[in-house]
C-alpha positions, 0 to 999 in steps of 0.5 A: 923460101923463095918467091914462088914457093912463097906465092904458091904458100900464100896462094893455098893459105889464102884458098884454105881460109876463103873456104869460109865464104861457105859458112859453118854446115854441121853434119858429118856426110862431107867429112866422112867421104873426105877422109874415106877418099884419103884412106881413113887416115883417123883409124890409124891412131888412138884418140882421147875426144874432148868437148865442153862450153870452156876449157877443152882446149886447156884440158887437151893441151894438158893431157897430150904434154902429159902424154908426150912426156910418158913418151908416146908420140903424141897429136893436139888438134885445137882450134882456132889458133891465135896467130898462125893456122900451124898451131892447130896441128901438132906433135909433141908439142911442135906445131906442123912446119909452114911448108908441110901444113901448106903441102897438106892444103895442096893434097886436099884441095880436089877433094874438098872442091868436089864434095863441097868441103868447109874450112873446119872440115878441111883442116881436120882432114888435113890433121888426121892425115898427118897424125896418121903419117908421122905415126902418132900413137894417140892424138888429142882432138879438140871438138870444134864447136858442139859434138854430135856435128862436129867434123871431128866426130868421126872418130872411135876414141879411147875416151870422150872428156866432156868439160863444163858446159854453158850457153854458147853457139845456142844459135847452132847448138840449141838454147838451153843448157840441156840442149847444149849438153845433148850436142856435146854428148854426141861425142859418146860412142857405145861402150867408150868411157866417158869423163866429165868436169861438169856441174851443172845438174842439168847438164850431168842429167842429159849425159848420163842418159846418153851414156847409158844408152850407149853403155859406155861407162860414165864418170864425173871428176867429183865421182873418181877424186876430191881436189884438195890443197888448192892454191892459186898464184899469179904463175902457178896453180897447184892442187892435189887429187887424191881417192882412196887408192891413188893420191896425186899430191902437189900438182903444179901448172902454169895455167892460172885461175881457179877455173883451170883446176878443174880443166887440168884435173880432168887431163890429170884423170884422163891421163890416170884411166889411161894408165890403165891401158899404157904402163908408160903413162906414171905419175911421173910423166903425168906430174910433169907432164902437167907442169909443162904444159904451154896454152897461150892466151890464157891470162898470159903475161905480155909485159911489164909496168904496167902487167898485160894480160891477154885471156880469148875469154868468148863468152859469159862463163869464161869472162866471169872465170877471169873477173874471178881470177883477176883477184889474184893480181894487186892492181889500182886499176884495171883497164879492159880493151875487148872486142868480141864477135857479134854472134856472142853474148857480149852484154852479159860478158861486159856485165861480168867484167865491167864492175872491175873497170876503171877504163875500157877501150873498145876495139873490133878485131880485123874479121867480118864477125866482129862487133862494131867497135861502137856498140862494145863501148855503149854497152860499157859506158851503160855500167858507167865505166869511162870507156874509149874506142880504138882501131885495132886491139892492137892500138886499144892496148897501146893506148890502154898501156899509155893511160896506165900507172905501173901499179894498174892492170891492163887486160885485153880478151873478149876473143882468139881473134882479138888476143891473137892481133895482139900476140901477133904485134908483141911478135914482132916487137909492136 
């Protein structure tokens, strides 16, 4: 690339993510004009929506590896991405080229300047736009935050999911359990399927209610199969899902830790109603569909003697899956390096892991919404760990990996942004 074409691609990326300044505006007003002045680019393809507390991104990324392996051309838009904004969008597993992700900036900022855009807003727009011209099929949308506001509500899927759902965002999304899972359910449409890997009695009360105002057929995991034959591995995971009509025996995925059962049944049975609809989508491609499926930052292994581990737990619930997880992996001890944004409930996630570290290291990662290094480390010295401090997560696992024996375990997780500092340095070989 050359240099003008690297300044003007600095320049749009550097306008896109300074639509930031304007904050989080919930409402679908913006981004419904947005995409009317672009042609209605969402009405172009099929869609599965998914929303929930934790796992949705795990859930989606399962499902459209199972979908592009029954051979539909297959979307994923995730959010947020870990190292570069690119992975948000893509297709059959390849992320949108620099080039072309910048080109799509270009397009939509007039628009988004007149009617006030955010962020969000615009990089969602910009994904339907080029699911819709590279004629995907079907596309897996990942809710950004909530439901019923989110600008990816506007479309009319083939089929909502719904994951588990706990306390998070409750400055935006409500305080309790209740009225976190109304926000999520704000993803139904009349008469759309519903599927859900929820538990919690509360919140299955609040979503069969709506579901039922919409007529739109409601199912829970527990409800269409048992999961059987679980075992867990530091690589793998593999279980089985059987009813009395269909068994899928033997499942493999690569996604680690007994909480990801749950997230890749829920894509194993949203791929299986699908089937209903598209023959191309066996058991076949959905067995291997599954056991290919590639989600960084999810207890992933970065290196060796001692293990590394980075996992962008964010919240109470997700930090407790990985305390749980961490049973998995034989370690003398365990050092945490963590930094969180400080919106997050970041005394109970140190709660959840802090009983397992030998060591801390406190760090905050390079965005205005982190938590000040200090504070991370006074709330881990107040569980009596032994806790240090550093400059970026980056150097917290420097030093947390210099500190280590070969026979301890490092992990660095609390945010997307911290895991992605990380995974950036170990790219270019830092």
């Amino acid at each position: 690339m050359g240099g003008h074409q690297d300044r003007r691609r600095q320049e749009l990326i550097a306008y896109l993510f300074g639509l930031h300044r304007f904050g989080m505006r919930l409402g679908l007003e913006r981004i419904e004009a947005l995409l009317a002045r672009l042609g209605k680019p969402q009405r172009r393809f099929a869609s599965v929506h998914v929303a929930g507390t934790n796992g949705k991104g795990s859930t989606a990324a399962a499902l459209a590896s199972i979908l592009t392996k029954a051979g539909l051309r297959t979307g994923l838009y995730t959010s947020p991405h870990l190292v570069r904004p690119e992975e948000r969008i893509a297709i059959d597993g390849v992320p949108i080229a620099p080039e072309e992700f910048v080109e799509l900036v270009a397009r939509v900022r007039p628009l988004v300047d007149e009617l006030g855009a955010t962020f969000f807003e615009a990089i969602t727009a910009m994904a339907f736009l080029y699911f819709a011209e590279r004629e995907v099929e079907i596309a897996v949308v990942e809710v950004g935050m909530g439901g019923r506001l989110d600008a990816t509500n506007v479309l009319h899927p083939l089929l909502s999911l719904i994951t588990s759902i706990d306390l998070d965002h409750v400055e935006h999304l409500g305080a309790t359990v209740s009225d976190i899972a109304r926000e999520k359910a704000g993803i139904m449409k009349p008469g759309v399927p519903c599927l859900t890997s929820a538990v919690n009695a509360e919140a299955l009360t609040v979503l069969h209610t709506v579901a039922t105002s919409l007529r739109a057929p409601f199912h829970t995991l527990e409800e269409l199969f048992r999961v059987t034959d679980v075992e867990l591995e530091q690589e793998v995971t593999t279980f089985s899902l059987v009813n009395e009509r269909v068994a899928f025996r033997g499942l493999r995925s690569p996604l680690v830790g007994e909480h990801q059962v749950s997230n890749c049944a829920l894509a194993v049975s949203a791929a299986h109603l699908l089937s209903h609809h598209d023959a191309r989508i066996t058991p076949a491609a959905i067995r291997t569909g599954l056991e290919n499926t590639r989600w960084p930052g999810r207890l992933q292994r970065i290196a060796e003697h001692p293990t590394t581990l980075v996992d962008v737990a964010h919240n109470p619930e997700a930090m407790r899956c990985v305390a749980s997880a961490l049973q998995l992996f034989a370690f003398r001890r365990l050092l945490v390096v963590m930094g969180v944004m400080r919106d997050k409930d970041y005394q109970a996630m140190v709660a959840a892991i802090a009983p397992l570290a030998s060591v801390a290291i406190a760090v905050a990662p390079a965005t205005p919404r982190a938590l000040p290094a200090q504070e991370m480390a006074a709330a881990f010295r107040a569980h009596g760990v032994h806790t240090h401090e550093a400059d970026s997560p980056r150097a917290g696992v420097a030093l947390a990996r210099r500190l280590a024996t070969a026979e301890d375990l490092v992990l660095c997780t609390g945010s997307h942004y911290t895991v992605g500092e990380v995974l950036a340095a170990a790219e270019q070989g830092q």
